[in-house]
C-alpha positions as CSV (number, residue, x, y, z in Angstrom):
1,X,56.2,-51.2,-66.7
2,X,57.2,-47.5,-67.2
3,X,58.7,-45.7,-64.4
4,X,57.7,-41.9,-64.4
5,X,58.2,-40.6,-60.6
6,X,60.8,-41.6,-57.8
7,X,60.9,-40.3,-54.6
8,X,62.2,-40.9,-51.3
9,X,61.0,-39.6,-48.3
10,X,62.2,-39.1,-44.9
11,X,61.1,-40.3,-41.3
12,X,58.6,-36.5,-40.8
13,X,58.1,-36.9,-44.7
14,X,59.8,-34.6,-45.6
15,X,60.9,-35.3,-49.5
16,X,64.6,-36.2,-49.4
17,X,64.5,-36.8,-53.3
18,X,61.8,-36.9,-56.0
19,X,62.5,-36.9,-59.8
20,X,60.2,-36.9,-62.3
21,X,61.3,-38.5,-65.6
22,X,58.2,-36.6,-67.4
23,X,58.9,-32.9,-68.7
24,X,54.9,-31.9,-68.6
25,X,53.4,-31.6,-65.4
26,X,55.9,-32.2,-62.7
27,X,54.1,-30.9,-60.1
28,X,51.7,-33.2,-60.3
29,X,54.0,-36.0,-59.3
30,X,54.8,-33.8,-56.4
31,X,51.5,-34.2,-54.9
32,X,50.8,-37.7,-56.1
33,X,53.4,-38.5,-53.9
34,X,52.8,-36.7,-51.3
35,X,48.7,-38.1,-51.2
36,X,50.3,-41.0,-51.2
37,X,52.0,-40.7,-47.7
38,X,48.8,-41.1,-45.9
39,X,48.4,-44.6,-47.1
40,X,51.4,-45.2,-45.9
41,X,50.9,-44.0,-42.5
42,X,47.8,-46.2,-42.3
43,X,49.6,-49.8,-43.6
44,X,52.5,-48.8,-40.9
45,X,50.1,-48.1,-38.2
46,X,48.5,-51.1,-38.9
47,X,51.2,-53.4,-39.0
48,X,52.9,-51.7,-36.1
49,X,52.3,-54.5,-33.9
50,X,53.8,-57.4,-35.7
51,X,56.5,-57.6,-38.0
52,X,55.8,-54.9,-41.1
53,X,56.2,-56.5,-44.3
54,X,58.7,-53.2,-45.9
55,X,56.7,-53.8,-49.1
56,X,53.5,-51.8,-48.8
57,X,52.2,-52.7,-52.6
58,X,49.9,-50.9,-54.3
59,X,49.3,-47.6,-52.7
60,X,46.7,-45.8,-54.5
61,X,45.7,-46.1,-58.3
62,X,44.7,-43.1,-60.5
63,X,43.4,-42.7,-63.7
64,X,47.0,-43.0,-65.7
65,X,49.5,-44.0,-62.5
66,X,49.5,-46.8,-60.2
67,X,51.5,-45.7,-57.0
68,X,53.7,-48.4,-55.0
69,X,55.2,-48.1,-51.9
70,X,58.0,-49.3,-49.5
71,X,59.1,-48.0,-46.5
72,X,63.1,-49.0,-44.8
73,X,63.7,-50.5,-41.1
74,X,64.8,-46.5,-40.2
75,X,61.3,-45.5,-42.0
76,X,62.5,-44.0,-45.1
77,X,59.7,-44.4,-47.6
78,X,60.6,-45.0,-51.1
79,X,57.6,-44.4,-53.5
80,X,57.6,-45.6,-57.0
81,X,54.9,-44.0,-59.4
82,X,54.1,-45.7,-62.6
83,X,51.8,-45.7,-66.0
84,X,49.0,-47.4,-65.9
85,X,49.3,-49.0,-69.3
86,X,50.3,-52.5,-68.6
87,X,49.7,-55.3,-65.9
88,X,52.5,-55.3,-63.7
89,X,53.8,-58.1,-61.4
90,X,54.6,-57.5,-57.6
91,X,57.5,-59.7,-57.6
92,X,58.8,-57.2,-60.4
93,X,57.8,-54.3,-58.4
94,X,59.7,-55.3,-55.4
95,X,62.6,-56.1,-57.5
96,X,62.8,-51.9,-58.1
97,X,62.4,-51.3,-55.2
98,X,65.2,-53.6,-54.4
99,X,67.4,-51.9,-56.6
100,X,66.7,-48.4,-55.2
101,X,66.9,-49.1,-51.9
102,X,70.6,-50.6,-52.5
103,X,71.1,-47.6,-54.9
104,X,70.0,-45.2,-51.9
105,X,71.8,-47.5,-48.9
106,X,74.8,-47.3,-50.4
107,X,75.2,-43.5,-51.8
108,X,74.2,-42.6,-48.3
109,X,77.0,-44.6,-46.8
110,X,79.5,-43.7,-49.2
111,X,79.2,-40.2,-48.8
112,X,79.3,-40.8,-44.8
113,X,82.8,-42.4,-45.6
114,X,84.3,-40.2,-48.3
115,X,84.5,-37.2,-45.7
């Protein structure tokens, strides 16, 4: 499992944060991510009614990535793209995710606190 893209994205998706951890073709992470966000809209919309899982899974494969998604209680969507070079395990997925969200959660309070 090889990250290569991060990015977090506000409630209007608008991209809070998105790094790339591949020099060549950055760009191109910008708009996988950002295709992405219509696949989110449709899982949310779906599960809108009932309790929403905040794992969304597998967004959208493509040739060399597979695209994961999660989205927060305040609908902050975290999107995780990675190589397509080895099987990959949702239980390990949502582990990242995990991780990031704490990561995210708890700069976003510490900063709101440090002032």
């Amino acid at each position: 499992m090889r990250i290569v893209c991060v990015a977090v994205v506000g409630k209007s998706n608008n991209p809070l944060y998105i790094k790339s951890f591949e020099t060549q073709d950055t760009m191109k992470f910008h708009y996988i991510v950002h295709s992405s966000l219509d696949v989110v809209d449709e899982r949310t919309k779906k599960t809108s009614q009932g309790t929403a899982e905040m794992y969304l899974g597998l967004l959208c494969p493509t040739e060399d990535y597979k695209v994961y998604g999660y989205i927060t209680n305040t609908k902050i969507k975290l999107i995780v793209v990675m190589l397509d070079d080895m099987e990959v395990k949702d239980a390990d997925v949502k582990s990242v995710f995990s991780d990031t969200f704490l990561t995210f959660f708890f700069i976003i309070h510490y900063d709101s606190f440090k002032e």
